[in-house]
N, C-alpha and C positions, 0 to 999 in steps of 0.2 A: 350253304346259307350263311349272311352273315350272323357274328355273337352280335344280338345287341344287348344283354344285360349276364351278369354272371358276381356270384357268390361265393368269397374263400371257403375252403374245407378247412376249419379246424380241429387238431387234434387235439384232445385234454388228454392232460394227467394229472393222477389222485394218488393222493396217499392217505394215509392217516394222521389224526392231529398231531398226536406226539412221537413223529418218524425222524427221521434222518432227512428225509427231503425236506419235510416241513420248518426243518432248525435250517437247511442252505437257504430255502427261502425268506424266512426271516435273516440272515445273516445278508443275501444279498441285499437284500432292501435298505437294509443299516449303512451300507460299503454305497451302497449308492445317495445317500445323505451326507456322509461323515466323509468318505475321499474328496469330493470338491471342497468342502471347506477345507481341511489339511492340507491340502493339495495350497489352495489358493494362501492359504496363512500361513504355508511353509517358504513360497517363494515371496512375500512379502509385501505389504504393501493395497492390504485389505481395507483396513481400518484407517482411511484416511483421514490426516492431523493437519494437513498445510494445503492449499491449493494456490494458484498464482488467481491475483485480479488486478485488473488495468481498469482505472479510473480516473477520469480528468475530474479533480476538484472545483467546488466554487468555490473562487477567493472574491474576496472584497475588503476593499481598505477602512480600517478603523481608525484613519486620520490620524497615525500617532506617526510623530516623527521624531527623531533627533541626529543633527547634528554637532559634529564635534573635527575641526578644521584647526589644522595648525601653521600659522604664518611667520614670516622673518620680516623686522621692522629694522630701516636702515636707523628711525631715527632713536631707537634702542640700542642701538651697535650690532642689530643683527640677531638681537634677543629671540625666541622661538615665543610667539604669544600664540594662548586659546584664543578658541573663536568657538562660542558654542550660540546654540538657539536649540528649541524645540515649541511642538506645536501645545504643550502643558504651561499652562500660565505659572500655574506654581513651581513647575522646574524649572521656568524662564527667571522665576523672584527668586530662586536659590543659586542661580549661577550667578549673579552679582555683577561686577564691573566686565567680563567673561563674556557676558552676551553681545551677539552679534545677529541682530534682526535679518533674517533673509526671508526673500521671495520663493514661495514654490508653489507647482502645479502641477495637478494629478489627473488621468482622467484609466478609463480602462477601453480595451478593443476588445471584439466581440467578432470573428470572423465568419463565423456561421449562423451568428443570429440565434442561437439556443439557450441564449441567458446566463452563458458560462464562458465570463472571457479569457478569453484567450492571451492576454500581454495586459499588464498595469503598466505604466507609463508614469514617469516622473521628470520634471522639470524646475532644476534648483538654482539660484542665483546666490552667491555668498554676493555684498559688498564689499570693497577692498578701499582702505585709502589712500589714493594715492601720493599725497602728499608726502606723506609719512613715508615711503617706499616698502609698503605689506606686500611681499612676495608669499603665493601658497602653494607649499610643498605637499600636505596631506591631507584629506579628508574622508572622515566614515560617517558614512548613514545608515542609522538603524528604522527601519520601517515597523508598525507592526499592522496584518493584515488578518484578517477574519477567513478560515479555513475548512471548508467543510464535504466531508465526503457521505452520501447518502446513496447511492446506488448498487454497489458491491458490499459494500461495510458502511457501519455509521460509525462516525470520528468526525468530533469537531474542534479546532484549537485554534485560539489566541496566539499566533506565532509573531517571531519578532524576529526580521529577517537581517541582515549584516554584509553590508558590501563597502569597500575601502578600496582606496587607493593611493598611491604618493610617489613623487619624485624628487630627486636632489634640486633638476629644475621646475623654475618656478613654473606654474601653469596658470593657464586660462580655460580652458574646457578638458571636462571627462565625461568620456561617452565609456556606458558597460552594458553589456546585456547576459544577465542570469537564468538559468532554468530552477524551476521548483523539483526540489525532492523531500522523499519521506521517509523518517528513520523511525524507525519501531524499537523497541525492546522487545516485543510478544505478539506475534501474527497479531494482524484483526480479527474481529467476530465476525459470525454472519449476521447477518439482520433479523432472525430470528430468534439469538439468541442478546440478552443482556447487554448493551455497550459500557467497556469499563471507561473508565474518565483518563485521559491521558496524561493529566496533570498528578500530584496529591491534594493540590489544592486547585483552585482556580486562579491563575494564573494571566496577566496583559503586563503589555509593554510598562506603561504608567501608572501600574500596581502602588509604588511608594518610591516617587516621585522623589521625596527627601529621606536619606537615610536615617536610620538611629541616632548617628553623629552629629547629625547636621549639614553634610557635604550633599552638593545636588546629586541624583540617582546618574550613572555613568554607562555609557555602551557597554562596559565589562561588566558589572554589575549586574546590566539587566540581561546580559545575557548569560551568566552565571548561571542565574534565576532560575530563568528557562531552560539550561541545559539538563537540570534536575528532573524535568519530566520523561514519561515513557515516548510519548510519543513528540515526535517534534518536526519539526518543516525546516529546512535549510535552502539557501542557493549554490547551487553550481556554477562558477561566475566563469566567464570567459574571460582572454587578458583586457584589460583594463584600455581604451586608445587616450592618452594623457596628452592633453594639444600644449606645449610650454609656450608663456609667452607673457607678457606683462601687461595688466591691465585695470582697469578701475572695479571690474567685476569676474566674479568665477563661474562660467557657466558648468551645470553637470546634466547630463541626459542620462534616464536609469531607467532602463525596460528588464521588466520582469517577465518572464513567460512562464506559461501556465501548459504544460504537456499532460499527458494522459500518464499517468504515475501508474508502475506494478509493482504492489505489494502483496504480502504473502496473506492470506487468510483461512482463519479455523471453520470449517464447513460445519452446519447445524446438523442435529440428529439426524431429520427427514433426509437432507444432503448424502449425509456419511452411508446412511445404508440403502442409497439407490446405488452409490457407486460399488458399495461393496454384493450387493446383489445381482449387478452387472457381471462384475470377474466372479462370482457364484456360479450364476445360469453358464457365460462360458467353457467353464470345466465341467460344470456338471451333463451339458450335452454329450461330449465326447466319454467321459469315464461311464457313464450310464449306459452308454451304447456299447461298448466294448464289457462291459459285468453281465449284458442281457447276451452278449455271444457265447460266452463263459456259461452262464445261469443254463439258458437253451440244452448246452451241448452238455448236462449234467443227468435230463432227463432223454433227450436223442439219442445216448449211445449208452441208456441204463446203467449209469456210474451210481446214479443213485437209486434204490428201489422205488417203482410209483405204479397204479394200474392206468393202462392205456384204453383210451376213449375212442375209437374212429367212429364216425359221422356216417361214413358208407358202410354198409352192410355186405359183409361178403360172401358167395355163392360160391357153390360148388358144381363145375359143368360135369 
């Protein structure tokens, strides 16, 4: 016939409360708590401090610009003149005879449509005159853009980005295109934990427009400024394509892209100890299972004194 239902035969064993069996059992029960942690906290890497996170930032432009261009005027003899502007009125009134009124346009791509574009885009026109024969060798722009990460970590900063270029010959157009990165001094937080301020202070580009001295606020300067914080935003520029050529005006094309940034981050409490409960539970399956072969074989082959139980009753034919 077939089994269709059936029930283990277990055997007990007994001792007394203060035996010699009764202290292995208490001791395995310890070695089966205490070896996975050891275990796991001896080979390292329990208590996790850093994890990786990949997160594309919103940027968006805070309208701050300045440039600072430097030309050759024949009818100077060749003299090196500034040429500055900037989108601050009052840095415009502090450059003085210096300034040099340009054109620019800005706008940002969005490839995916999710509200986080993907490339800022810039469109710069110096004037040049000709008359005078203004040949331009160098130009730097300093940008500064609105920075913000809220999905992995929260961190937000007032960056002030820095891209240049120059040649011995003169030019007409600079085309460059930069990636965004992110320099830390001290992992991120999680998000459940405190966000520290990246800056000591709060920190933009046209923070103090006019220095102490007097002198207009200078691309070194304000990026001095900024270098002082923990956290900060830089470009990754590719080379530079410098078009030479002579003309009444300087065109520059400047694409910024916007990548999906990994940086390092400090995982929250809740975080730290699923992971470390994870490599727990993994050691402790297997050393638990090999202590109960151990434990078993302590009372099966009477190593330790215990009285034995059997379930079936045995007969004498």
């Amino acid at each position: 016939m077939p089994a269709l239902y059936w029930r283990p035969v277990e055997i007990t064993y007994h001792a007394n409360r203060y035996s010699c069996a009764t202290c292995c059992t208490a001791f395995y029960i310890l070695c089966s708590i205490i070896l996975p942690y050891v275990t796991v906290y001896a080979l390292g890497g329990m208590w996790t401090k850093e994890v990786a996170a990949r997160e594309q930032p919103l940027v968006a432009s805070r309208y701050e610009v300045l440039v600072q261009a430097y030309a050759s005027s024949a009818a100077q003899n060749l003299e090196v003149v500034p040429l500055l502007w900037s989108t601050s009125q009052q840095l415009n009134d502090a450059i003085g005879s210096s300034l040099r009124p340009c054109s620019l346009r800005s706008w940002t791509e969005d490839d995916e449509r999710d509200g986080y574009p993907d490339r800022l885009q810039y469109a710069l026109t110096i004037p040049l005159d000709a008359d005078a024969g203004e040949r331009l060798h160098s130009v730097s722009v300093l940008v500064g853009v609105g920075v913000r990460f809220d999905r992995e970590f929260s961190l937000r900063l007032n960056s002030s980005l820095h891209m240049h270029a120059s040649s011995p010959l003169p030019g007409r157009e600079w085309r460059q295109t930069a990636d965004l990165t992110l320099s830390s001094a001290a992992p991120q937080r999680s998000l459940d934990l405190v966000p520290r301020p990246p800056c000591p202070s709060p920190t933009w580009a046209f923070e103090q427009p006019v220095q102490t001295d007097g002198a207009p606020a200078s691309i070194a300067s304000i990026l001095s400024q900024y270098a002082a914080c923990n956290d900060t935003v830089a470009l990754n520029a590719q080379p530079p394509v410098w078009t030479p050529g002579v003309t009444s005006s300087f065109e520059a094309h400047l694409t910024i892209r916007v990548p999906a940034i990994l940086a390092a981050r400090r995982p929250g409490l809740v975080e730290t100890t699923k992971l470390a409960a994870v490599q727990y539970i993994a050691f402790f399956i297997p050393i638990s299972f090999l202590l109960s072969l151990l434990y078993g074989a302590l009372f099966r082959f009477s190593i330790v004194s215990s009285r034995v139980h059997h379930p079936v009753k045995m007969h004498k034919w």
